[in-house]
C-alpha positions in Angstrom: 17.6 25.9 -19.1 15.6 24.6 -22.0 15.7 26.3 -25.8 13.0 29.0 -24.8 14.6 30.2 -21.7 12.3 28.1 -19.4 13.6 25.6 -16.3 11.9 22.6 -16.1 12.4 20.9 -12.8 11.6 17.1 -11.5 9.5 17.3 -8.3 10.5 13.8 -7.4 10.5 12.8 -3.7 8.5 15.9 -3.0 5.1 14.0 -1.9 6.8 10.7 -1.4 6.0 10.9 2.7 2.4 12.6 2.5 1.3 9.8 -0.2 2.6 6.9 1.9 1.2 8.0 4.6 -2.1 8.3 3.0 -1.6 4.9 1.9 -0.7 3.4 4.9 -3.9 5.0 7.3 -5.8 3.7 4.1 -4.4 0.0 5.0 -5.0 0.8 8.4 -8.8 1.5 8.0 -9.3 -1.7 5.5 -7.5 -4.0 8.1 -9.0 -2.5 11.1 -12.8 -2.4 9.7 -12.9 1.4 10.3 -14.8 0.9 6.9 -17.7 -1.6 7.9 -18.1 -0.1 11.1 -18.4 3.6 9.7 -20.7 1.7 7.2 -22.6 -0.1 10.1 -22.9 3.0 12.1 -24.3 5.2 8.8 -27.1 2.6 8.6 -27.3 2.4 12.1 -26.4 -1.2 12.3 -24.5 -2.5 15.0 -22.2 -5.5 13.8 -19.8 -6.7 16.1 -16.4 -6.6 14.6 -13.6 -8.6 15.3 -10.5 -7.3 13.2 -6.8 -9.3 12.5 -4.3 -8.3 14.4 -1.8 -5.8 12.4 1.5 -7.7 13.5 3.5 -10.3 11.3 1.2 -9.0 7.9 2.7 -9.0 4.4 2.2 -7.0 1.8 2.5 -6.8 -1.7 3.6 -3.2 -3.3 3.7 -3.0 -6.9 6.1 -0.3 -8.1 8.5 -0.2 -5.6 10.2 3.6 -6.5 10.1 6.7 -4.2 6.7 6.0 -2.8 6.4 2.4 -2.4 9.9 2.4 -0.5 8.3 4.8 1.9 5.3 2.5 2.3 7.2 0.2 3.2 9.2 1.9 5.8 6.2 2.9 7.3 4.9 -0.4 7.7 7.8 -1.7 9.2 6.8 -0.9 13.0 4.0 -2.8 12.5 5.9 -5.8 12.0 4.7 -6.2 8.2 7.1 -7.4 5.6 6.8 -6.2 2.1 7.9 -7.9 -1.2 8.0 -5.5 -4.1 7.5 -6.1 -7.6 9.5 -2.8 -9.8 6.8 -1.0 -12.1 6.8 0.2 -15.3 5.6 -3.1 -17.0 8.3 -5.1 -15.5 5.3 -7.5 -14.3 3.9 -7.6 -17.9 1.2 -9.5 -17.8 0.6 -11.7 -14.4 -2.9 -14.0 -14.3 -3.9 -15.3 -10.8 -1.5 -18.4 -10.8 1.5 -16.2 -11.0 0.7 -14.1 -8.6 -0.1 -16.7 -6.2 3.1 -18.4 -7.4 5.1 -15.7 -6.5 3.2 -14.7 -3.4 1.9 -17.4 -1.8 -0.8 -16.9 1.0 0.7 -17.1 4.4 0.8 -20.1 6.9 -0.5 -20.2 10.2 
């Protein structure tokens, strides 16, 4: 209890499975083209679409607390592996060599 007779409580963790799951569909949509093809049909264009398959991905999450650890346990049955960089200006900062440095593209 603080000086005034208030509680002040941490909410961590509370929103940690809602957000990643919000983030994941979010991936989902990108990777799938849900996005173009919601585009294509709102301008009643008809592309033909062709999107990667979702097995064997990476990803990169940057901050990997509460949330990003759930991320990534949601991506897991996909087959994706994550690397995670720890936030709070751990990163400082990274230009594009760095990044591609540390995560290089993938080989197929």
């Amino acid at each position: 209890m603080g000086a005034h007779g208030v509680v002040v409580c941490n909410a961590r963790g509370v929103y940690d499975g809602p957000m990643a799951e919000w983030v994941v569909g979010a991936i989902l949509a990108m990777q799938r083209g849900l996005i173009e093809a919601r585009d294509g049909q709102l301008a009643t264009e008809w592309r033909s679409l062709e999107p990667l398959e979702l097995a064997g991905l990476r990803t990169v999450i940057l901050g990997f607390g509460s949330i990003g650890s759930a991320v990534a346990a949601r991506l897991r049955p996909f087959g994706w592996t994550s690397s995670a960089w720890p936030g709070r200006g751990a990163m400082g900062s990274w230009g594009l060599r760095t990044w591609t440095r540390r995560f290089p593209p993938p080989t197929s």
